[in-house]
Backbone as CSV, one residue per row, in Angstrom:
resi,resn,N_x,N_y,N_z,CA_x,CA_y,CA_z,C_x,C_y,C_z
1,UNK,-24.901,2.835,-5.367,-24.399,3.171,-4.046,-23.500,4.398,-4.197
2,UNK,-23.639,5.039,-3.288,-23.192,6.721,-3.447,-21.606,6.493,-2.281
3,UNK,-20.450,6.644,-3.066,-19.218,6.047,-2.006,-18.386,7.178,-2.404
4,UNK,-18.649,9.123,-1.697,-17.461,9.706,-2.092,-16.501,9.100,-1.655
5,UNK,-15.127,9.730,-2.381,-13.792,9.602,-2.199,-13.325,8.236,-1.637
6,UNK,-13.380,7.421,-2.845,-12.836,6.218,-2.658,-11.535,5.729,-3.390
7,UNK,-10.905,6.903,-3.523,-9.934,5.933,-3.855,-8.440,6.462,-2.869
8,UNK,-7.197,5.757,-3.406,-6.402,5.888,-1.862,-5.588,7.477,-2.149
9,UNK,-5.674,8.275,-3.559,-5.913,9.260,-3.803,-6.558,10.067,-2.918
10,UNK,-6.205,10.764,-1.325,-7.267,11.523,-0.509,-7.724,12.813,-1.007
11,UNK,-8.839,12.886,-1.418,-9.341,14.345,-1.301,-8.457,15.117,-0.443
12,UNK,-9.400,16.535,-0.250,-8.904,17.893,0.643,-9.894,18.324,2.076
13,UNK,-9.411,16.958,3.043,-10.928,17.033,3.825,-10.671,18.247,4.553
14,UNK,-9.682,18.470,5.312,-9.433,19.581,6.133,-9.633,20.973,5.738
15,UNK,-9.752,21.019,4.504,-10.418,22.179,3.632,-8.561,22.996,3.662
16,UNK,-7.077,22.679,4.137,-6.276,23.995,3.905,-5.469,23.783,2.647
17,UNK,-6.437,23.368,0.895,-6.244,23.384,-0.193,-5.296,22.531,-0.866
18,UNK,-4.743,21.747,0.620,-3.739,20.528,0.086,-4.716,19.171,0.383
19,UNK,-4.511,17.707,-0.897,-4.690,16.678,-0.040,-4.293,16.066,1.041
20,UNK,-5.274,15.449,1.739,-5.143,14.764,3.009,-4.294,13.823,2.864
21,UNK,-3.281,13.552,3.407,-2.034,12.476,3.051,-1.997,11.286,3.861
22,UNK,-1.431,10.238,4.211,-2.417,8.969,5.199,-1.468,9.777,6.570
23,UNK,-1.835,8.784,7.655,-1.353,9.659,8.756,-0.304,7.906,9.020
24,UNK,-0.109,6.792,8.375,1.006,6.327,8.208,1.573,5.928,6.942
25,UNK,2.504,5.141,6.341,3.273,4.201,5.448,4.219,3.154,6.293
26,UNK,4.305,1.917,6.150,4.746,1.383,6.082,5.376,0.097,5.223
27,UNK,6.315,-0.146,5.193,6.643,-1.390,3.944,7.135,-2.649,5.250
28,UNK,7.093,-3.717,4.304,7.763,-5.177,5.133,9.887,-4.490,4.939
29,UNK,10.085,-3.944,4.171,11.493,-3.580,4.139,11.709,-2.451,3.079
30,UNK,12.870,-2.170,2.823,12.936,-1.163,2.466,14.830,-1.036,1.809
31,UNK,15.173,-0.568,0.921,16.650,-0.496,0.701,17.053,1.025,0.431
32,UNK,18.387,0.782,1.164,19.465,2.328,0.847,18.658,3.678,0.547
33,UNK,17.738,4.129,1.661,17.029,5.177,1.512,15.825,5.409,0.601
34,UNK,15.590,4.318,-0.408,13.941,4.381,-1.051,12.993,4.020,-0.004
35,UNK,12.616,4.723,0.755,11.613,4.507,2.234,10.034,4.545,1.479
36,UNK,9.408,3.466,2.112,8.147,3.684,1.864,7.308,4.765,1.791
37,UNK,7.523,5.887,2.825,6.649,7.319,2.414,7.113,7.945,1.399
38,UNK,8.291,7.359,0.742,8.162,8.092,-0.888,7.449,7.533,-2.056
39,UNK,6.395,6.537,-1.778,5.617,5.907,-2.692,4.194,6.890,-2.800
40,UNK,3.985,7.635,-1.705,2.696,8.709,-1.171,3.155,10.126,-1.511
41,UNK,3.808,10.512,-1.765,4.561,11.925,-1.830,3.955,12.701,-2.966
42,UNK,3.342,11.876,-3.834,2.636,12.437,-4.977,3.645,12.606,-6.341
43,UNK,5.216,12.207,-6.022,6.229,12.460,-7.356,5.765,10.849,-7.997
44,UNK,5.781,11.364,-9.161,5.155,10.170,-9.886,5.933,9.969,-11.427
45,UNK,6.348,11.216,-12.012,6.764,10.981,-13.286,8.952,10.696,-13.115
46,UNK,9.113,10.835,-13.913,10.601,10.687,-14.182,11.133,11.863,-13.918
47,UNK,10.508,13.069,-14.656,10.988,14.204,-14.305,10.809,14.998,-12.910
48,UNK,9.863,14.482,-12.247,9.421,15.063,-10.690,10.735,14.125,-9.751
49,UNK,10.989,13.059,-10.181,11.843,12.117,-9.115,12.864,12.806,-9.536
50,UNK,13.513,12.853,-10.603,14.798,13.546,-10.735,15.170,14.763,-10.580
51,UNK,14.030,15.540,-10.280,14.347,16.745,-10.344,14.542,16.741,-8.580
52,UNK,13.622,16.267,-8.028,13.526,16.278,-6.799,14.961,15.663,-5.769
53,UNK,15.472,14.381,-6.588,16.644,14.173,-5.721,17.288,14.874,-6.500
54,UNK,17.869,15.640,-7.340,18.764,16.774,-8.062,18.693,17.979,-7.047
55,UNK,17.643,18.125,-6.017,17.997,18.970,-5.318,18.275,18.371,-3.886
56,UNK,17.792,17.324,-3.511,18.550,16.947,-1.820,18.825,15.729,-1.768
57,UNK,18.768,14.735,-3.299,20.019,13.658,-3.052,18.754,12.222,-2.366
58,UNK,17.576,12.648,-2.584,16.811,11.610,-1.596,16.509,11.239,-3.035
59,UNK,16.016,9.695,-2.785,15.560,8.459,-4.220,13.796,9.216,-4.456
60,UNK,13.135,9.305,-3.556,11.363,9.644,-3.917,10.831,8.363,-4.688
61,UNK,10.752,7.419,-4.274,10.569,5.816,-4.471,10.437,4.514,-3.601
62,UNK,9.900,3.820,-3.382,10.215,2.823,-2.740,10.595,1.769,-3.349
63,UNK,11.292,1.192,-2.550,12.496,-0.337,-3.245,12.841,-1.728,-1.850
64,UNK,11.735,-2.543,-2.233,12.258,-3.244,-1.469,13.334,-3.528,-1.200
65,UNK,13.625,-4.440,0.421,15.202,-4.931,0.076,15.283,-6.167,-0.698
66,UNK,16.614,-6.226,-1.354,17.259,-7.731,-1.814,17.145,-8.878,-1.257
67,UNK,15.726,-9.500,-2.276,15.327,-10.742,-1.645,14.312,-11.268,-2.607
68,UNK,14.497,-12.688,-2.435,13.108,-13.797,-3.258,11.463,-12.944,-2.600
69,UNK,11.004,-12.933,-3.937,10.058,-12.254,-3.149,8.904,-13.210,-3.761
70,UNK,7.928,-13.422,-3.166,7.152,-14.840,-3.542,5.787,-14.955,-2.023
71,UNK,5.057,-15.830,-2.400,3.638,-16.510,-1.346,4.196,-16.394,-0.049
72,UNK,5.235,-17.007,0.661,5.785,-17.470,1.971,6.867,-15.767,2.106
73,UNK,7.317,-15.170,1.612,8.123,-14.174,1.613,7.635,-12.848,0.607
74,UNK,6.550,-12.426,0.889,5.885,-11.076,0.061,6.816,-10.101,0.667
75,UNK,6.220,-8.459,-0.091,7.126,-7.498,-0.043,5.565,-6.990,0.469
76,UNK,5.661,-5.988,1.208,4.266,-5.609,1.456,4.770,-3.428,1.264
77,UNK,3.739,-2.993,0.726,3.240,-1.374,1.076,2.210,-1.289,1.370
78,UNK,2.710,-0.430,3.057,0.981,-0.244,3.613,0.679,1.173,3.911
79,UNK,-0.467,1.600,3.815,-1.305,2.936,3.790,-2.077,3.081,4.948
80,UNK,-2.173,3.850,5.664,-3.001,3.914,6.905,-3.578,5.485,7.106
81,UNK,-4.960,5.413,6.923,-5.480,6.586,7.199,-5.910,6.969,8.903
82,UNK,-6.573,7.799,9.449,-7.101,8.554,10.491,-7.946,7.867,10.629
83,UNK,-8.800,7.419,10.067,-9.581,6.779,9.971,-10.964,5.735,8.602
84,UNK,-11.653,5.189,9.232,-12.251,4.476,8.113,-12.746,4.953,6.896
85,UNK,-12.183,4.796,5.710,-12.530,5.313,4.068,-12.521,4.254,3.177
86,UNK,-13.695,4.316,2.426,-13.972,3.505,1.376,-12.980,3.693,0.205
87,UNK,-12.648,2.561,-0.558,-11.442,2.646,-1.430,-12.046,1.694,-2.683
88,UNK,-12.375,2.199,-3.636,-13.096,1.849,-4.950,-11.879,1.267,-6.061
89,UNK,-10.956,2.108,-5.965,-10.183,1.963,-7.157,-8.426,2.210,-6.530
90,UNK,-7.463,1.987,-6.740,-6.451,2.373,-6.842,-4.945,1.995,-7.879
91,UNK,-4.514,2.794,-7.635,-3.228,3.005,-8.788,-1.987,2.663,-8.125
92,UNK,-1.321,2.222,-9.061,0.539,1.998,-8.851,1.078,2.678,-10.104
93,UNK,1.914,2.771,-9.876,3.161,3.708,-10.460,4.532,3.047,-10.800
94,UNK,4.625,2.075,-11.644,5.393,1.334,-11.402,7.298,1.319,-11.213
95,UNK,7.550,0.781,-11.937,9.070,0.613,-11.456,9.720,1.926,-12.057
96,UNK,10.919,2.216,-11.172,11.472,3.512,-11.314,12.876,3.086,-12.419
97,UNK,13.828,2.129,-12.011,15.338,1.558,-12.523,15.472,0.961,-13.324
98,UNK,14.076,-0.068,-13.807,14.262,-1.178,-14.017,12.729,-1.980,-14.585
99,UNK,12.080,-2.378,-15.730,10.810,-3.229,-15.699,10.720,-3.981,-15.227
100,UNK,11.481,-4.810,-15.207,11.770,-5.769,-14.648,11.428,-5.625,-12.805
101,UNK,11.166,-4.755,-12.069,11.005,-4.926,-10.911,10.088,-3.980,-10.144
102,UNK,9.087,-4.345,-11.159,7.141,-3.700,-11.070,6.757,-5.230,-10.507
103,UNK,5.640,-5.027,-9.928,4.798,-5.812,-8.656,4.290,-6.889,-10.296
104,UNK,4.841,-8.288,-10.379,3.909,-9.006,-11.088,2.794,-9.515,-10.613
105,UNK,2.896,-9.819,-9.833,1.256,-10.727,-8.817,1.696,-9.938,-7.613
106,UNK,0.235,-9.625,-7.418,0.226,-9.200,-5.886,-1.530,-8.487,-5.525
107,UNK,-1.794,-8.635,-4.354,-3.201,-8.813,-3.359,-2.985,-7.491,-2.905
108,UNK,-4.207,-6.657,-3.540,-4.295,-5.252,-2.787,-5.803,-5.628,-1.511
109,UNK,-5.307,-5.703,-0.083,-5.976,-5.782,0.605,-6.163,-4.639,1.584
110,UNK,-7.418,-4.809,2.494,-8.044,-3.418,3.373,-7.657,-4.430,4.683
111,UNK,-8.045,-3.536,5.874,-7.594,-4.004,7.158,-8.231,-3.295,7.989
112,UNK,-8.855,-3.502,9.183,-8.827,-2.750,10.512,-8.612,-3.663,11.569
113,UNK,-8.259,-2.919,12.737,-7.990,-3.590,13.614,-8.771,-4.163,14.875
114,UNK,-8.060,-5.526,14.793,-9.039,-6.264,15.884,-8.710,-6.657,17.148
115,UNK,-9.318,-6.716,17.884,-8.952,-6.608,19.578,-8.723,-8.750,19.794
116,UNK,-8.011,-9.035,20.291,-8.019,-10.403,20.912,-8.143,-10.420,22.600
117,UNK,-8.360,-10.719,23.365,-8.796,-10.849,24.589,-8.176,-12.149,24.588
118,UNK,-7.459,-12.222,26.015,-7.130,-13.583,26.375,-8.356,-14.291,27.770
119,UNK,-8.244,-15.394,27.964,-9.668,-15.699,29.210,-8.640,-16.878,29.572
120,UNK,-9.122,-17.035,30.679,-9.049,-18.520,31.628,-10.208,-18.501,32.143
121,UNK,-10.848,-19.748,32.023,-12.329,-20.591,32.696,-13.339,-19.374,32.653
122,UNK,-13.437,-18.092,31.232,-14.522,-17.504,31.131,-14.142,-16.266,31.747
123,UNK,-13.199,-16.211,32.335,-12.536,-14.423,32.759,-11.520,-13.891,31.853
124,UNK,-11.496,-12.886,31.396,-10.776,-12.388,30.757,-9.561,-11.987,31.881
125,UNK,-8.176,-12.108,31.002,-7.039,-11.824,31.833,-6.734,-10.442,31.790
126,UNK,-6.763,-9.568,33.129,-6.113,-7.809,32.688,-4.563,-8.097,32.369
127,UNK,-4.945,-6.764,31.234,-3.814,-6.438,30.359,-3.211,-7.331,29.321
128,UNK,-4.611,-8.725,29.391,-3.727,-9.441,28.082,-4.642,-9.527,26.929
129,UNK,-4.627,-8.526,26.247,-5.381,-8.089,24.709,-4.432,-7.946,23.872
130,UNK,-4.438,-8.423,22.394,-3.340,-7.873,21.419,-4.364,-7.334,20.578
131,UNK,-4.127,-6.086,19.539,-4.130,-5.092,19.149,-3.264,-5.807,17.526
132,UNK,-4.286,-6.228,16.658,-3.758,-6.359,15.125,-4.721,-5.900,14.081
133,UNK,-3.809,-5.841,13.255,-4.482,-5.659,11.509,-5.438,-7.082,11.262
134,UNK,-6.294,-6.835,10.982,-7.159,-8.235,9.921,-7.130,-7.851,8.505
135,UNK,-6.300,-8.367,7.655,-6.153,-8.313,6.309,-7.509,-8.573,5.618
136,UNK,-8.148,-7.882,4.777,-8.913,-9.024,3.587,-8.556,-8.669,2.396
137,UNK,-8.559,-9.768,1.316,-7.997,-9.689,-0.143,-9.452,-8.950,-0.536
138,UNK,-8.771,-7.842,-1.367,-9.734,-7.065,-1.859,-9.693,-7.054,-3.487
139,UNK,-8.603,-7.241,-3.757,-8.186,-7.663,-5.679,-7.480,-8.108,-5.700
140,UNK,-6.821,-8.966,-6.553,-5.749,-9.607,-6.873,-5.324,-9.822,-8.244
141,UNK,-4.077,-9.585,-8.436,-4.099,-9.162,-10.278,-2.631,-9.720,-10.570
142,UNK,-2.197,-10.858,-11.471,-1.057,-11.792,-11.757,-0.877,-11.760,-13.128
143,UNK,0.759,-11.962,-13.184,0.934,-11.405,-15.098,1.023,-10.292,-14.993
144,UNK,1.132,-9.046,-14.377,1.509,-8.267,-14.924,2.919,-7.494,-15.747
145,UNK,2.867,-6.788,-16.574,4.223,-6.500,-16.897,4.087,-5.358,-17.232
146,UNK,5.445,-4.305,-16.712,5.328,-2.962,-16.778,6.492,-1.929,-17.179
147,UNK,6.680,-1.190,-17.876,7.277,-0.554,-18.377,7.842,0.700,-16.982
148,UNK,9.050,1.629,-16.913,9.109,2.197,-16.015,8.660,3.487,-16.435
149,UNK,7.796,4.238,-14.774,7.170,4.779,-14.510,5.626,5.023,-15.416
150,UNK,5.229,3.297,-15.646,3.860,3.184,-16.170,2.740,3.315,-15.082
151,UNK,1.858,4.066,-15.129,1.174,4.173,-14.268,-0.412,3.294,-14.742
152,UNK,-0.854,3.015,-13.654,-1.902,0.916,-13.794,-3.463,1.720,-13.023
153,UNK,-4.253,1.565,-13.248,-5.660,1.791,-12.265,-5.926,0.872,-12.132
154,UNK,-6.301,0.294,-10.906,-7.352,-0.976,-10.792,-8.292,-0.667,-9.646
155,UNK,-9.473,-1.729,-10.461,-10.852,-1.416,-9.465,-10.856,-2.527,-8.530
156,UNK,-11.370,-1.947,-7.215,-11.903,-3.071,-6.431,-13.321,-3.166,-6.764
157,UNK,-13.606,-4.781,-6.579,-15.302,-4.987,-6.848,-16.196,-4.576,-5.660
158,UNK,-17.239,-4.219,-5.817,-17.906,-3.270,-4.971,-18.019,-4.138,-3.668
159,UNK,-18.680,-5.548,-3.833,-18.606,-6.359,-2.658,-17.145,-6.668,-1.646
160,UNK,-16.640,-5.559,-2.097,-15.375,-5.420,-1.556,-14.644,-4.152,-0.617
161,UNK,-15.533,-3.178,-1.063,-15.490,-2.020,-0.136,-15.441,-1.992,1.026
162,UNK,-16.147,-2.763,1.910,-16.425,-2.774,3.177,-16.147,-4.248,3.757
163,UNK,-15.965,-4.479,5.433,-15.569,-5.681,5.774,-16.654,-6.654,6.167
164,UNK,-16.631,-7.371,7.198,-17.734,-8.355,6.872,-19.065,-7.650,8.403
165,UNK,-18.592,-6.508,8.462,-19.443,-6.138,9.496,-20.109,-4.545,8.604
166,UNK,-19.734,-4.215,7.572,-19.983,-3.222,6.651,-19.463,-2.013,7.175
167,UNK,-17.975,-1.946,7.638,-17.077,-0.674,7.814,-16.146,-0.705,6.529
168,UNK,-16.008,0.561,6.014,-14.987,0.732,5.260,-13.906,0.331,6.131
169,UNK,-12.711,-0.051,5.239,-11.304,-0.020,5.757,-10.237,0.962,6.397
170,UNK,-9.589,0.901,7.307,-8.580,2.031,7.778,-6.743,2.133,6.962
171,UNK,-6.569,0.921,6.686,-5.424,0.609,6.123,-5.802,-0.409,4.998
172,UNK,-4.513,-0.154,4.014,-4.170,-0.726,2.928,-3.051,-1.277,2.455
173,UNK,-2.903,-2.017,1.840,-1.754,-2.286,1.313,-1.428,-3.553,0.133
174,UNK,-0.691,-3.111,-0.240,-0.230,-4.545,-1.789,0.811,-5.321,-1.207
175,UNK,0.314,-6.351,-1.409,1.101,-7.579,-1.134,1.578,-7.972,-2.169
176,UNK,3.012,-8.084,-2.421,3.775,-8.301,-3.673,4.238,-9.863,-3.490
177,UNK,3.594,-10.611,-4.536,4.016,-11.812,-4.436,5.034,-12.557,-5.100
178,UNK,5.259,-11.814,-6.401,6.013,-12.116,-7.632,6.460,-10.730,-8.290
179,UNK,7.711,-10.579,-8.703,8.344,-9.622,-9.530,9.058,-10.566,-10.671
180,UNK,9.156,-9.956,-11.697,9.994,-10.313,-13.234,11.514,-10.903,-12.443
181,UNK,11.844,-10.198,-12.078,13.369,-10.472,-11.744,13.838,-10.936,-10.384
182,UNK,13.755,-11.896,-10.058,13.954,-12.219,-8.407,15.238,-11.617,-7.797
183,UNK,15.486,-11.541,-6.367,16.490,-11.452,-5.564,17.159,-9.684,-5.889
184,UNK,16.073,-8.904,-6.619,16.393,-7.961,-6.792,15.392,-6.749,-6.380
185,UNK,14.491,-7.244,-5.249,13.128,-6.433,-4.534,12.041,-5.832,-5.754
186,UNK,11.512,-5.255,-5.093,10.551,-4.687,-5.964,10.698,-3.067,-5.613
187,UNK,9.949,-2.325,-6.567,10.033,-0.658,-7.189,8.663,-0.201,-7.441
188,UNK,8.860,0.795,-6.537,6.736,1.091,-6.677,7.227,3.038,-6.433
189,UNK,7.433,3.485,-7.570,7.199,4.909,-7.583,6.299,5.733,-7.097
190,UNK,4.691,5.322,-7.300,3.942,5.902,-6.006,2.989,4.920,-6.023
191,UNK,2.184,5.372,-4.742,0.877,4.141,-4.531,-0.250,5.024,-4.354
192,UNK,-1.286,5.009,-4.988,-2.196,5.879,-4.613,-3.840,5.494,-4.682
């Protein structure tokens, strides 16, 4: 099966010699300025983060906030493109401070969104539709342990590319279920 540009790495679709970057980020939380769009920014090594807040004082990292992070209480990073792209493989970047607070278990899943319609006796009600993400687990990988700023590839299995209607996915994201060190968030230098 022929699947360009699958991974969350975007090519240069617009052709103006830079990659295409997602058109969102979001995290479930976030601490003291490590904001989720610094996991996409492309700074990845030790020396790019430091050099980078050495000049305007910003972290270039994401860091959950301070909290049990676990099944009932995940840490989530999410990726959202323009639209639907197949995603084969992707990478983390792990902890920036600390080993101890790289993603140990956690569900890299795809998403698009699904319409709900509300009805009474077979009529649909105007204006009552909700507008959500449908998650599906696309890999899932436990035990891990990581050194800081180790960078990880993992593949999704091919029966996994697409959803159960055969669209690639629009959004992404890792669901962090477990870190080494509890009550101290998790650290994801980039996501790609």
């Amino acid at each position: 099966i022929d699947v360009p540009a699958c991974s969350l790495n975007p090519p240069d679709q617009d052709g103006d010699g830079n990659p295409d970057r997602p058109c969102t980020a979001a995290a479930s939380s976030s601490r003291s300025g490590k904001l989720p769009e610094y996991a996409f920014d492309g700074l990845s090594s030790e020396e790019q983060i430091e050099f980078q807040h050495s000049l305007d004082g910003k972290y270039y990292y994401w860091h959950s906030a301070l909290s049990l992070i676990s099944e009932t209480n995940p840490a989530t990073l999410q990726y959202g493109f323009n639209s639907q792209r197949p995603v084969c493989s992707y990478a983390i970047t792990g902890p920036v401070t600390n080993d101890l607070l790289g993603p140990k278990s956690f569900k890299f899943q795809g998403g698009n969104f699904r319409w709900l319609s509300c009805t009474f006796e077979g009529q649909r009600l105007p204006g009552n539709s909700v507008c959500y993400i449908e998650w599906a687990d696309l890999d899932e990988q436990t035990g891990i342990e990581w050194t800081e700023f180790q960078r990880r590839v993992f593949s999704v299995p091919e029966e996994n590319w697409t959803d159960e209607f055969g669209a690639a996915y629009q959004f992404y994201q890792v669901k962090i279920t477990d870190v080494e060190r509890q009550n101290f968030g998790v650290e994801i230098a980039e996501f790609e």
